[in-house]
C-alpha positions as CSV (number, residue, x, y, z in Angstrom):
1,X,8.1,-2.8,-12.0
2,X,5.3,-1.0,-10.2
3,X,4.0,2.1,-11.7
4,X,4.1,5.0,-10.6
5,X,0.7,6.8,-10.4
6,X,2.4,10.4,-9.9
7,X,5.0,10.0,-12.5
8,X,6.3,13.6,-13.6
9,X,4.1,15.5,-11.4
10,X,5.4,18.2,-9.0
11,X,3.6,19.0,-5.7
12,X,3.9,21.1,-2.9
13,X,2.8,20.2,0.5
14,X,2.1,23.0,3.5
15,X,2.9,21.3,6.8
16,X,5.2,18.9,4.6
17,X,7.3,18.5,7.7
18,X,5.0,16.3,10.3
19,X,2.1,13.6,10.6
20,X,0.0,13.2,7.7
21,X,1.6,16.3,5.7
22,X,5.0,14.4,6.0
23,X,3.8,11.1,4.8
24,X,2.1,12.0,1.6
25,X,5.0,14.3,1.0
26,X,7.3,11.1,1.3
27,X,4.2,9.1,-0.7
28,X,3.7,11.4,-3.5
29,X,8.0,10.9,-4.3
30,X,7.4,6.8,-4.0
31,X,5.0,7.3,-6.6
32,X,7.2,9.7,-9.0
33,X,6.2,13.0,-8.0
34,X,8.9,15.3,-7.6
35,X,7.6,16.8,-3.9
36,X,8.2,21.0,-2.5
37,X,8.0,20.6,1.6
38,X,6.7,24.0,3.1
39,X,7.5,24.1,6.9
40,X,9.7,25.0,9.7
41,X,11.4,22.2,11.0
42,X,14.2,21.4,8.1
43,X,15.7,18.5,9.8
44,X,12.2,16.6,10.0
45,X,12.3,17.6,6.0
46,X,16.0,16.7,5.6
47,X,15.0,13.4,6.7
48,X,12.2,13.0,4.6
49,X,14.3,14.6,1.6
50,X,17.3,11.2,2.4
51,X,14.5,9.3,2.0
52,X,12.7,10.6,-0.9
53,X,16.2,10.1,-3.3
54,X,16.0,6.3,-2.4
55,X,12.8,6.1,-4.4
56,X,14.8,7.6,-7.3
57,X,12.5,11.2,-7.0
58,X,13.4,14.6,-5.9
59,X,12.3,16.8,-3.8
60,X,13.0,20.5,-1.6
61,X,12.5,22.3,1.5
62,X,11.2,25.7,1.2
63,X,11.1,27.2,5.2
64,X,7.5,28.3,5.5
65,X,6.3,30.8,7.8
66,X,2.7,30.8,7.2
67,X,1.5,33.6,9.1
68,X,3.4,35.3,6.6
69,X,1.9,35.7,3.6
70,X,5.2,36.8,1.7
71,X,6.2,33.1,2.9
72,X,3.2,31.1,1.0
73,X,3.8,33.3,-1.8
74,X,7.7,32.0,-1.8
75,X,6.8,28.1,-1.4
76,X,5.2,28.6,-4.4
77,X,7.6,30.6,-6.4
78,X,10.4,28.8,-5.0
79,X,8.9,25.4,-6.4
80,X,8.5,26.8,-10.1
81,X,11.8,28.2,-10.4
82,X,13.2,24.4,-9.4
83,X,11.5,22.4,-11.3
84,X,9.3,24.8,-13.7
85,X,5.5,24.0,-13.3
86,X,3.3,22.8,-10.0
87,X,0.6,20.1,-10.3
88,X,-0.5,19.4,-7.2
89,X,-1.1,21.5,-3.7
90,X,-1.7,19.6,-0.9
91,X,-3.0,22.2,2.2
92,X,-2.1,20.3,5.1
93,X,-0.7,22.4,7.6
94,X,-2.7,23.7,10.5
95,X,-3.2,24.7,14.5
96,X,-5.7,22.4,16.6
97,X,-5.9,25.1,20.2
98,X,-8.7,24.8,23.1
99,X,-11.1,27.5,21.6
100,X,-14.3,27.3,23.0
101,X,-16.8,30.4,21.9
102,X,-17.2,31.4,25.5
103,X,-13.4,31.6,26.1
104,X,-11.7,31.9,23.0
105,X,-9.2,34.8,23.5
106,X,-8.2,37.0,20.3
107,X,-4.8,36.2,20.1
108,X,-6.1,32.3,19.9
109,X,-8.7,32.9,17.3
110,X,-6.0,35.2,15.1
111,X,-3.1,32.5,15.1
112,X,-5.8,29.8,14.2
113,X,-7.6,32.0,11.5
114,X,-4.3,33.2,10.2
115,X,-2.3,29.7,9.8
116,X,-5.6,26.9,8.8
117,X,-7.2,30.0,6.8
118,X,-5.5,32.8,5.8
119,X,-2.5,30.9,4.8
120,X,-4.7,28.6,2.8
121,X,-6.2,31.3,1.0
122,X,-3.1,32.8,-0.6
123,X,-1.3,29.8,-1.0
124,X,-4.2,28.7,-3.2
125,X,-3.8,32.1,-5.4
126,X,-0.2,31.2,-6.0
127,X,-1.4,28.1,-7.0
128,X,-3.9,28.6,-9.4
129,X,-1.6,30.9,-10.6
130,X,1.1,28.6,-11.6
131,X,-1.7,25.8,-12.5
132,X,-2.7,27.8,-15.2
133,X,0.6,27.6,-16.9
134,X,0.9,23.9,-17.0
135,X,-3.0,24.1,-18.3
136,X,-4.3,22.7,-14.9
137,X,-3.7,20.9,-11.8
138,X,-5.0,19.5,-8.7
139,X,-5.6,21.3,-4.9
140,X,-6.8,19.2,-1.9
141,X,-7.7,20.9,1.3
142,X,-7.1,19.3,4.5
143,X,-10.9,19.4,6.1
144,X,-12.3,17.6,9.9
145,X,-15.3,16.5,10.6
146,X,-15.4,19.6,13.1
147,X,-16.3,21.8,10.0
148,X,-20.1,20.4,10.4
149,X,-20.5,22.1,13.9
150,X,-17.8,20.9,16.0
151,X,-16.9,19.8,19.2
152,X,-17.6,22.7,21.9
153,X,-13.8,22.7,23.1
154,X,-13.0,24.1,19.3
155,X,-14.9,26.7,18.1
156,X,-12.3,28.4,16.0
157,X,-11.0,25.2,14.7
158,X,-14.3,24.4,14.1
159,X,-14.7,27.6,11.9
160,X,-11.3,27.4,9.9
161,X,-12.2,23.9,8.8
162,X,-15.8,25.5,7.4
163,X,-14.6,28.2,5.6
164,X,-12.4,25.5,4.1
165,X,-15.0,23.6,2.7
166,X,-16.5,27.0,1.5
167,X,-13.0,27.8,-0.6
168,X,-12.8,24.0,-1.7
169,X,-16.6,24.5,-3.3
170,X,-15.4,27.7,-4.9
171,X,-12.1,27.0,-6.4
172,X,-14.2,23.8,-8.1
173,X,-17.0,25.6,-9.2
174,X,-15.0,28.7,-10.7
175,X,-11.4,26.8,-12.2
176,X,-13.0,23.3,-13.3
177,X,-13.4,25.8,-17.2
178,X,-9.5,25.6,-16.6
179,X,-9.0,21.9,-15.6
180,X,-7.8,23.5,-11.6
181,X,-9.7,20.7,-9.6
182,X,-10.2,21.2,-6.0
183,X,-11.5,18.9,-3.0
184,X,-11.8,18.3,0.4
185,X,-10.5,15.5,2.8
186,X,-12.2,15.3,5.6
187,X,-9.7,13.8,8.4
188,X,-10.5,11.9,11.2
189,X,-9.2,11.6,14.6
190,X,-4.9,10.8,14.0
191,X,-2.3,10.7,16.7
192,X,-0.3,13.2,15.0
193,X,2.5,15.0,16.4
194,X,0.5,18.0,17.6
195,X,-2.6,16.3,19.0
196,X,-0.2,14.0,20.9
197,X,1.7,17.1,22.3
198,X,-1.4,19.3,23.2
199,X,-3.1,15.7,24.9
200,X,0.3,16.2,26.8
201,X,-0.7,19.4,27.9
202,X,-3.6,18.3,29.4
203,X,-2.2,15.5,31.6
204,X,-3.3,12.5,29.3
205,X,-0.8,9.8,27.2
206,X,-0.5,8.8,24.2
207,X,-1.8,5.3,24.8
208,X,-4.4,6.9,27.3
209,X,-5.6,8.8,24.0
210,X,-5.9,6.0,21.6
211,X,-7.8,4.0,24.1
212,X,-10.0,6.2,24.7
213,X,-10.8,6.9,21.1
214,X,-10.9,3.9,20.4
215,X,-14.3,3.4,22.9
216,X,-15.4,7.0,21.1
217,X,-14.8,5.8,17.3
218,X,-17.4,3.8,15.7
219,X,-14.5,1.5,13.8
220,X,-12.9,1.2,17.1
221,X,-9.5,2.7,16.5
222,X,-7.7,6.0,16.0
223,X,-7.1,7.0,12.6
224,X,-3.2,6.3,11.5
225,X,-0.9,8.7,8.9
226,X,-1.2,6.0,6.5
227,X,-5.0,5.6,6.3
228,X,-4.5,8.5,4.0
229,X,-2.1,8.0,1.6
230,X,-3.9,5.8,-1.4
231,X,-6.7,9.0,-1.5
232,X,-4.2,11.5,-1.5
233,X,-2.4,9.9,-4.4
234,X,-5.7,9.3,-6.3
235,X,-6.8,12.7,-6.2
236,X,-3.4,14.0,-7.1
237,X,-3.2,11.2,-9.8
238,X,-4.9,11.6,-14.0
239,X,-7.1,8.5,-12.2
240,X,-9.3,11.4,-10.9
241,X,-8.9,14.3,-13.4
242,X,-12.4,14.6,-13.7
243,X,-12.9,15.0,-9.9
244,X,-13.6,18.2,-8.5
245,X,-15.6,19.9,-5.3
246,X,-15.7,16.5,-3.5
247,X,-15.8,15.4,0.0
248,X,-13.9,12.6,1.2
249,X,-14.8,11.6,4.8
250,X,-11.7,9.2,6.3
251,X,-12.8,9.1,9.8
252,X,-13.7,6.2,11.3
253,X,-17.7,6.8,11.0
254,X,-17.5,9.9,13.4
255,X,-19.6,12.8,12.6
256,X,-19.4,15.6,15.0
């Protein structure tokens, strides 16, 4: 029988609902975590939740309005009082807009600061909060290689991805005295659901996409929701429990 490297563990996934977020959700159960999915779209989760019980785990859907910050706080609370303790946080949930400095528009740089940042930020404090009960856990931020300057089409992006890395180095440097572990993963350039749509928005295909990052990326080929997973589980997993304040690039070689 295979083992299961996430046996026991409960963790709770913002953007549990779609691309990457949604996989590791459905991941983590295969490997015996019990899994909390934050989001909006409960039939995306409902689906996911039908196939998390044929792995034998468990698993909820919290609706997750992260611009609220009453909403992060209730993910959180919500996944204690079901299954009484939280391991793991994955942050995955976050807004990708056209935000160039020179035309970046209030409203635009708000809604991404508020969702990729803001949300992050208190949904880590409910965290650590409940991490301290169960005498420690793991966090793992969702981070792009924009964070290191960015491409000039994404300059708020490009900014919510830093101060990400700048939370990730601070949670690990201040919790590691109470075994709360905290690290980065740097994604690289994935076909999810929203980068599709918004490459909709701007006339161009799917397949017109992946072609041409495949002649951008230095492996040759867009990154896929899978490409992931076996990271995610080891930094949620007791394989990396002395693993903290670290940077995992998955991206293909690009550096922006």
């Amino acid at each position: 029988m295979e083992e299961k490297r996430l046996a026991d563990k409960v963790i709770v996934i913002s953007g549990g609902t779609k691309g990457v977020g949604r996989a590791a959700a459905e991941e983590f159960a295969r490997q015996g975590a019990k899994v909390v999915i934050g989001g909006r779209d409960k039939e995306a989760a409902l689906r996911s939740l039908r196939l998390i019980k044929t792995y034998g785990s468990k698993g909820i859907f919290v609706h997750t309005d992260l611009e609220k910050v009453d909403d992060c706080k209730k993910l959180f609370d919500e996944a204690y009082a079901s299954y009484g303790k939280i391991d793991g946080f994955f942050n995955y949930a976050g807004i990708t807009p056209v935000s160039p400095l020179d035309t970046c528009d209030e409203e635009t740089f708000d809604k991404v600061m508020a969702v990729n940042f803001k949300a992050c930020f208190f949904c880590c404090q409910r965290a650590v909060h409940y991490m301290r009960e169960n005498g420690g856990g793991s966090i793992v931020l969702t981070g792009s290689a924009h964070a290191w300057g960015g491409q000039k089409d994404r300059t708020a992006y490009a900014c919510s991805k830093g101060v990400l890395l700048t939370l990730m180095e601070h949670i690990a440097h201040n919790y590691a005295s109470e075994h709360i572990r905290c690290n980065y993963l740097t994604l690289g350039w994935t076909p999810t659901e929203g980068e599709v749509a918004l490459r909709n928005s701007q006339g161009e295909s799917e397949a017109e996409l992946r072609k041409r990052a495949s002649d951008i990326l230095p492996m040759g080929r867009m990154l896929e929701r899978t490409d992931y997973l076996e990271s995610l589980v080891l930094m949620m997993s007791d394989a990396s429990s002395m693993m903290t304040g670290s940077t995992f690039r998955i991206t293909a070689g690009e550096y922006i």
